[in-house]
C-alpha positions as CSV (number, residue, x, y, z in Angstrom):
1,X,135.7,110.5,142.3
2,X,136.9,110.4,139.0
3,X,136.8,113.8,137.2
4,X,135.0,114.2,133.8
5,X,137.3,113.9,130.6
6,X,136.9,116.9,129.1
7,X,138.1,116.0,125.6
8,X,135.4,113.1,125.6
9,X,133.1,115.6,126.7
10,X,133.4,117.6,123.2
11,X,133.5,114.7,121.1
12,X,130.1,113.9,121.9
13,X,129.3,117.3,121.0
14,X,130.7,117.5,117.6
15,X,129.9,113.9,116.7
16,X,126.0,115.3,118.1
17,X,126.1,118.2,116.5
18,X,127.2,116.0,112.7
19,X,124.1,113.6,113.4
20,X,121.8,117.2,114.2
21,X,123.1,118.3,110.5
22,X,122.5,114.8,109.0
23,X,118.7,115.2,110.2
24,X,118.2,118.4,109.4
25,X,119.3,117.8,105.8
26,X,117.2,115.0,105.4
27,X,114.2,117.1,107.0
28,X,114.7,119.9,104.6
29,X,115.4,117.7,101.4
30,X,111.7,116.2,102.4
31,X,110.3,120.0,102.9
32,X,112.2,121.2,100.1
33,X,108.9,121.4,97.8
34,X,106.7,123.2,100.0
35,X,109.2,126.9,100.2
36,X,112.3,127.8,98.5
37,X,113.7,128.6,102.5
38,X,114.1,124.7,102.8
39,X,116.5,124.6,100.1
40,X,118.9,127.6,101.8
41,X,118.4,125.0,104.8
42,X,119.4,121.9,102.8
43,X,122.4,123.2,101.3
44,X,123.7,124.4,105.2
45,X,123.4,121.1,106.2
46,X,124.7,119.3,103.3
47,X,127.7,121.5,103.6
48,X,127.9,121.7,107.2
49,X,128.1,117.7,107.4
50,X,130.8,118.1,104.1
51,X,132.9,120.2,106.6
52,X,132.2,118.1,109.9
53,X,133.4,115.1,108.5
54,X,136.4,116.4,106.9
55,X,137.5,117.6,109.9
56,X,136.7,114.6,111.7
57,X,138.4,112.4,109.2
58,X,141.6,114.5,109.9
59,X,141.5,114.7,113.5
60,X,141.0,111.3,113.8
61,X,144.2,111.0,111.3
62,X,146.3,112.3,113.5
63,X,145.9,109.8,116.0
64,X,144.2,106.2,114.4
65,X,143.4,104.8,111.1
66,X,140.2,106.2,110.4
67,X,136.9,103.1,110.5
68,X,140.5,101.1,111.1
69,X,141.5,101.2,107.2
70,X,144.9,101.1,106.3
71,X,144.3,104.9,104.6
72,X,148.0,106.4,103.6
73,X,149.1,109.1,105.5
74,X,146.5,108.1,108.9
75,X,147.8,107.4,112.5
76,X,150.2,109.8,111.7
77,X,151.9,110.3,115.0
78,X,151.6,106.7,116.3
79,X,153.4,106.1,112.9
80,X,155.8,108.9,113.3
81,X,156.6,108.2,116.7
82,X,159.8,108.1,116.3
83,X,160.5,111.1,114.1
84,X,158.5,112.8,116.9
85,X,161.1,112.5,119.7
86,X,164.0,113.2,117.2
87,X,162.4,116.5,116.4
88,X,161.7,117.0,120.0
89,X,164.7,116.8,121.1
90,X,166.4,118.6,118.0
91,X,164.0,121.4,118.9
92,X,164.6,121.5,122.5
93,X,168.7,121.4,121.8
94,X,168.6,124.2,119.1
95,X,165.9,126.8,121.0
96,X,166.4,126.1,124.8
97,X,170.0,124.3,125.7
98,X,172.1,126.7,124.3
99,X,174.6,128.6,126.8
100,X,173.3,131.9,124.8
101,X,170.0,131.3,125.2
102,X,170.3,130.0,128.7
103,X,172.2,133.0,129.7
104,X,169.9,135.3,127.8
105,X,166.4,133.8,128.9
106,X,167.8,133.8,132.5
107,X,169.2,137.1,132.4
108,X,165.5,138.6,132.7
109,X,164.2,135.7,135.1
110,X,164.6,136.3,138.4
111,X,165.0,132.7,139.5
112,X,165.3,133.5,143.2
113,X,161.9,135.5,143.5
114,X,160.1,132.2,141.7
115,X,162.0,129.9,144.3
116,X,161.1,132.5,147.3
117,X,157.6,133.1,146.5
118,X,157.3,129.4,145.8
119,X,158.8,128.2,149.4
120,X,156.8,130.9,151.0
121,X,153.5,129.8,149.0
122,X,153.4,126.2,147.8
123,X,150.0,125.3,148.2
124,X,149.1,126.7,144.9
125,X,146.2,125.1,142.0
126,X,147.5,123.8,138.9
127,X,145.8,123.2,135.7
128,X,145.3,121.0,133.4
129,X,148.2,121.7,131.0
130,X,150.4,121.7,134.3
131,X,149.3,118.6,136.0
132,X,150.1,116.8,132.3
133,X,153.7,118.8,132.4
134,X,154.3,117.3,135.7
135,X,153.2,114.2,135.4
136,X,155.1,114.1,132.0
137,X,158.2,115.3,133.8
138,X,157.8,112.3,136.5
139,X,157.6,109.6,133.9
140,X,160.5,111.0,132.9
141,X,162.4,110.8,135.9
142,X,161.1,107.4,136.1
143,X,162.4,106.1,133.1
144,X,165.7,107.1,132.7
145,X,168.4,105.8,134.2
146,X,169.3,107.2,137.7
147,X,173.0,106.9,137.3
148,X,172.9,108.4,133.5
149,X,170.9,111.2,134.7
150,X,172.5,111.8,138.2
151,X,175.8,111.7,137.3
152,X,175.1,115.3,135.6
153,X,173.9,116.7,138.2
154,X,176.0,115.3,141.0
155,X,179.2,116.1,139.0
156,X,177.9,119.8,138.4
157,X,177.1,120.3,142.1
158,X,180.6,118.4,143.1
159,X,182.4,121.6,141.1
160,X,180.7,124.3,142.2
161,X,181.6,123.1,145.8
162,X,185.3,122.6,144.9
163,X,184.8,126.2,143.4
164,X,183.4,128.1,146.2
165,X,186.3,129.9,148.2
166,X,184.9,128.6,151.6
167,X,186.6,130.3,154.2
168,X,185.1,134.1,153.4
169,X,182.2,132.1,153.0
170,X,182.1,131.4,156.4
171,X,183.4,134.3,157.6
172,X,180.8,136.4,156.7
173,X,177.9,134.1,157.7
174,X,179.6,133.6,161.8
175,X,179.8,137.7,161.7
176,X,176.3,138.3,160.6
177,X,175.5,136.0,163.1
178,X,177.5,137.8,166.2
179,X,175.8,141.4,164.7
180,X,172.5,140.3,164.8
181,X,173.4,138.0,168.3
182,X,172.0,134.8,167.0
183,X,174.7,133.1,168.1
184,X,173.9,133.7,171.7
185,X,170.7,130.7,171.8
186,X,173.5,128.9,171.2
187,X,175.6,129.6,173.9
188,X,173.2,129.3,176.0
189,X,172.6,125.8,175.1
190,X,176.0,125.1,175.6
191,X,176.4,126.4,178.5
192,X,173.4,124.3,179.8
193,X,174.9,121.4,178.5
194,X,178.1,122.2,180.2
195,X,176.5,122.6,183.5
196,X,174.7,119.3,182.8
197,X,177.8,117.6,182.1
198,X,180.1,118.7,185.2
199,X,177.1,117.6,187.1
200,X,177.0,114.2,185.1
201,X,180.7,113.5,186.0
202,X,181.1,115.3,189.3
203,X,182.2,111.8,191.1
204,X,185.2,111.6,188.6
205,X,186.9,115.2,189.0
206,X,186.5,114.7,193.3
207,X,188.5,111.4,192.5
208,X,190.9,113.2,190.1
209,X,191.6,115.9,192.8
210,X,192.0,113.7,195.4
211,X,194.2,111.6,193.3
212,X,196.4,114.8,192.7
213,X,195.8,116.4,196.4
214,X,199.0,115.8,198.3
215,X,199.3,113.6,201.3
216,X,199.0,116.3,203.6
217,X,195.4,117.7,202.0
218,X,193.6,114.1,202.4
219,X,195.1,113.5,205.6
220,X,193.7,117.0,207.1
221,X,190.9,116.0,205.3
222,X,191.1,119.4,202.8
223,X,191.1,117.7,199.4
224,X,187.1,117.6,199.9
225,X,187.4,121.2,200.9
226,X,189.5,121.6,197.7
227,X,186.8,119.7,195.2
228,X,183.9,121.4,196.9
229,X,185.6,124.8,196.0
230,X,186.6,124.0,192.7
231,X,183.2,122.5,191.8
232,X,181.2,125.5,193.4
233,X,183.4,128.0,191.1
234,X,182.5,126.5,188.2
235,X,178.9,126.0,189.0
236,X,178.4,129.3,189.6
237,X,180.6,130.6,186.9
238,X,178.6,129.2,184.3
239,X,175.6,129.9,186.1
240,X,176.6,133.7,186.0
241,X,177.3,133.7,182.4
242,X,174.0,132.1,181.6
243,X,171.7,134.9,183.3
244,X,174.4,138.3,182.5
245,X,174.0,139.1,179.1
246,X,177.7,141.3,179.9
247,X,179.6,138.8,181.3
248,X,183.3,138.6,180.8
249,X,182.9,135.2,180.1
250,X,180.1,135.5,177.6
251,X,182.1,138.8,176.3
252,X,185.3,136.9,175.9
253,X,183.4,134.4,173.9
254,X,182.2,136.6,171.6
255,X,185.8,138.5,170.9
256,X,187.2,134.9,170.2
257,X,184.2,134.4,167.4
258,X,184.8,137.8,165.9
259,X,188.3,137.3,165.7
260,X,187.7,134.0,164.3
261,X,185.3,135.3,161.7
262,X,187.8,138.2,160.7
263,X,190.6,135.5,160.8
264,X,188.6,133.3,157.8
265,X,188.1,136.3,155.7
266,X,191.7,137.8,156.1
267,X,193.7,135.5,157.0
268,X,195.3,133.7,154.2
269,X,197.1,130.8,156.2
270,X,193.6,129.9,157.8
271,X,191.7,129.8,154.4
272,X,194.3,127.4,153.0
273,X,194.0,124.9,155.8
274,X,190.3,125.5,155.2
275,X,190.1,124.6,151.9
276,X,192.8,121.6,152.9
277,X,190.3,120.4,154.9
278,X,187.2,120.7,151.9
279,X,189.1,119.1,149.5
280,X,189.8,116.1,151.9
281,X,186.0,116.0,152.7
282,X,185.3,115.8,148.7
283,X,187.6,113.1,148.2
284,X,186.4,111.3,150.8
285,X,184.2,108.0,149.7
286,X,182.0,108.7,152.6
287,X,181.0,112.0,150.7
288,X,180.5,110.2,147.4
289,X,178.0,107.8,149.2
290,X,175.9,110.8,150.9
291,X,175.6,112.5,147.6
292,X,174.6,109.4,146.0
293,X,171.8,108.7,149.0
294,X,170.9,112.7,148.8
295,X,170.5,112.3,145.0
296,X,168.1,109.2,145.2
297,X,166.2,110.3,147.8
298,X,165.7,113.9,145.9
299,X,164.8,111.8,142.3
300,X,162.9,110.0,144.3
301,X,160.9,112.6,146.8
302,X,160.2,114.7,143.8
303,X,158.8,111.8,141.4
304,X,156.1,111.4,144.2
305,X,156.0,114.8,144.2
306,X,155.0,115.6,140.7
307,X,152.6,112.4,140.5
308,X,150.5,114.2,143.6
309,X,150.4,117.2,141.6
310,X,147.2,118.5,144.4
311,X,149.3,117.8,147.1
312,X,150.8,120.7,149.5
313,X,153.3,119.2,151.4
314,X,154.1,121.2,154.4
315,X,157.9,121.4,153.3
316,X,159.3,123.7,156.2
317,X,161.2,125.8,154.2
318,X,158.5,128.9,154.1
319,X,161.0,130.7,156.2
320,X,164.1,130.2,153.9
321,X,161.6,131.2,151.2
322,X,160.7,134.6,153.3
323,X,164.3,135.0,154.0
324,X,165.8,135.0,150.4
325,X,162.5,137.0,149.1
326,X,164.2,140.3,152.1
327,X,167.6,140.0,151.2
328,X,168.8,141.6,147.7
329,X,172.6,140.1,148.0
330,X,171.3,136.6,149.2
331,X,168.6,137.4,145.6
332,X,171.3,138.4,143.8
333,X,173.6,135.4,144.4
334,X,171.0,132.6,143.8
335,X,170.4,134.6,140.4
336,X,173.9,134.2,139.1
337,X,174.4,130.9,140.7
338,X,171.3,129.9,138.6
339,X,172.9,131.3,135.4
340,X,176.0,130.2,135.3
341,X,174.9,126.7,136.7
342,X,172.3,126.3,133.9
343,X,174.3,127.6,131.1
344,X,177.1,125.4,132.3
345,X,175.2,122.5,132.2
346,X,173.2,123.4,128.8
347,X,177.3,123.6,127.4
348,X,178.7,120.6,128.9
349,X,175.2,117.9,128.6
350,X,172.4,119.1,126.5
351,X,173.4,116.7,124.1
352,X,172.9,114.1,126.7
353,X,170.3,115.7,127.6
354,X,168.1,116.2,124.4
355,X,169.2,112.7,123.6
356,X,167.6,111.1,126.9
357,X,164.7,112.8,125.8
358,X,164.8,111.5,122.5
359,X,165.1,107.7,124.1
360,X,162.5,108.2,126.5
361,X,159.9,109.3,124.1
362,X,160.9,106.4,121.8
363,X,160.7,104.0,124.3
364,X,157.0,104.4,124.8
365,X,154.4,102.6,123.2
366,X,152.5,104.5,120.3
367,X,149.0,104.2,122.5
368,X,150.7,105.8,125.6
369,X,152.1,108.4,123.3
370,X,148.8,109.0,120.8
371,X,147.2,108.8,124.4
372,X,148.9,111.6,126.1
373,X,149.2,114.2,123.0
374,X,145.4,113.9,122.6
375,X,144.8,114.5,126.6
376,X,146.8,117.6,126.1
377,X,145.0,119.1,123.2
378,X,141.9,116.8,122.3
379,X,139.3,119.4,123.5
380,X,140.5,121.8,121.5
381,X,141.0,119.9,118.1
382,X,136.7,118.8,119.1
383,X,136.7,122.9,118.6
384,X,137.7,122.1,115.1
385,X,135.2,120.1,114.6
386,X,132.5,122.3,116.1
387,X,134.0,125.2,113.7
388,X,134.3,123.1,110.5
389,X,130.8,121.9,110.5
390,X,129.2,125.5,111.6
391,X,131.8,127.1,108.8
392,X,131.4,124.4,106.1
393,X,127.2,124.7,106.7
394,X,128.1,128.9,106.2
395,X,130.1,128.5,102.7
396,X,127.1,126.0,102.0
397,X,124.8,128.7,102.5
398,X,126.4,131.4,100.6
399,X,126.9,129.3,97.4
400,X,123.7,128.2,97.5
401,X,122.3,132.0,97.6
402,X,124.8,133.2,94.6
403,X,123.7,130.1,92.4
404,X,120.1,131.4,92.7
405,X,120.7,134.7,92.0
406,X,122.9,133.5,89.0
């Protein structure tokens, strides 16, 4: 069901309201003889309909040629399209891509809390204004090209990995996982699938100890003895460290990942051959390509996003978004990750950035832009109507009283 156009909605009760003024005037103008009252009435609606087409005539300006007459200084923003998007983006370079007033907006935004409460809560209403932002910021997406405005954001997010010390990094994520024992699932599973794959390739090791059994084991026949032994050990060694929580086995496993997750934040020689290995990853062309696909598909997902602006989708992420809204250091990390990626980026593209604006507002026809400006604020320039007729028929009114009591 297609919802009712607001904006339409109020023209046809200022253009109503005019033609309720046009009748009453020429009512009263006929009754004018009969009481001096009709004559206060007459001059409220001769100067109600004065002001109601006035305002008409310059609301209508701003988008067509009014009656479709080539009136100077009509249409003015199809006619200024143009001069519209360099403004635009002039406006949005000097007052919102700035580093200062990046950094100084963002400084009292906290951008993780929005993110958090968001992931934890997307199903959330929009209005008007917002489904026109959204659906403006789709065709923007749209329009521009993917490479031009990827290239941005996949360079930015290239740095800040080649930035990030990664070995710490992972330090302190493997030993908040051993101190709150979520590694164990894990070990459990493997386990499992250890068990699972001696039992898989049991045949092979009896024929790799019988191979290796000396002539005097297969001839007495103990080689099978042998396997059977070996195989039952390690059955029911990993079978013990599955069900004891304290088994050396398990507790051995768990010294090596400590030490391992002491070893990346200390241990200077181990972070270097960590961040060997990073950089070879970035400069891998496989890694280029799966940024490229992850890029794509993100433009992509969110585009369809933004033009089902009443859609929830269920996203999965309401835990990460729980997560980040508990933990003040995970808050607090986002936050000046946010600044400094933003500010960075206002400094190093908001030229391109303003200027892809710029071109995509010029590309579009003046009907899709006169179109889209008047959705956004038609019902409330209708109000202007409304007010000019009720405010012109008031001033009407007034200096009809003070030219009978001059």
């Amino acid at each position: 069901m297609i919802a009712p156009d607001p904006g339409r909605r109020m023209r046809l009760v200022a253009g109503a309201l005019l033609v309720v003024m046009a009748g009453l005037f020429i009512g009263a103008r006929h009754m004018a003889q009969r009481h001096p009252a009709w004559g206060y009435v007459a001059a409220f609606a001769e100067a109600a309909m004065v002001g109601g087409l006035a305002d008409w005539f310059a609301v209508t300006a701003l988008f067509r040629r009014p009656w479709g007459l080539p009136i100077p200084h009509t249409a003015i923003i199809p006619v200024n399209k143009d001069r519209i998007a360099d403004s635009l983006a002039a406006f949005l370079r000097a007052n919102f891509l700035t580093p200062q007033v990046v950094a100084r907006r963002l400084a009292r935004l906290d951008t993780a809390g929005l993110v958090a409460g968001y992931l934890a809560n997307p199903a959330r209403g929009r209005g008007r204004i917002e489904d026109s932002l959204t659906s403006l910021i789709a065709d923007i997406l749209a329009t521009l090209d993917p490479d031009r405005l990827g290239g941005p954001a996949k360079a930015l997010l290239h740095r800040q990995i080649e930035r990030v010390d990664l070995a710490p990094l992972l330090g302190q994520m493997l030993a908040a996982i051993i101190a709150d024992a979520r590694h164990r699932p894990v070990i459990d599973s493997l386990l499992r699938r250890a068990g699972l794959l001696l039992e898989a390739n049991e045949p092979a090791l009896r024929g790799m100890i019988r191979d290796r059994a000396s002539a005097l084991l297969r001839w007495t026949r103990l080689d099978d003895r042998l396997a059977n032994a070996l195989l039952d050990a390690l059955y029911a060694l990993l079978a013990d460290t599955l069900v004891d929580p304290a088994h050396p086995l398990r507790l051995k496993i768990d010294t090596m990942l400590a030490a391992l997750a002491h070893d990346l934040v200390h241990d200077p020689a181990l972070g270097a051959r960590v961040a060997q290995i990073k950089a070879e990853a970035l400069a891998n062309p496989a890694f280029a390509r799966w940024l490229d696909g992850m890029w794509e598909r993100s433009r992509s997902g969110l585009i369809d996003w933004l033009r089902a602006p009443g859609a929830a989708p269920d996203t999965g992420l309401g835990g990460l978004g729980q997560a980040l809204g508990e933990n003040p250091r995970l808050r607090a990390m986002v936050n000046r990750f946010a600044r400094r990626s933003l500010a960075g980026l206002a400094s190093r593209h908001g030229d391109q950035i303003v200027q892809a604006v710029s071109e995509t507002v010029r590309r579009w026809d003046a009907r899709t832009v006169t179109r889209r400006i008047e959705s956004a604020v038609g019902r409330d320039l209708q109000f202007i109507r409304i007010n000019g007729t009720l405010v012109g028929g008031l001033v009407g009114l007034g200096l009809h009283g003070l030219e009978r009591l001059i």
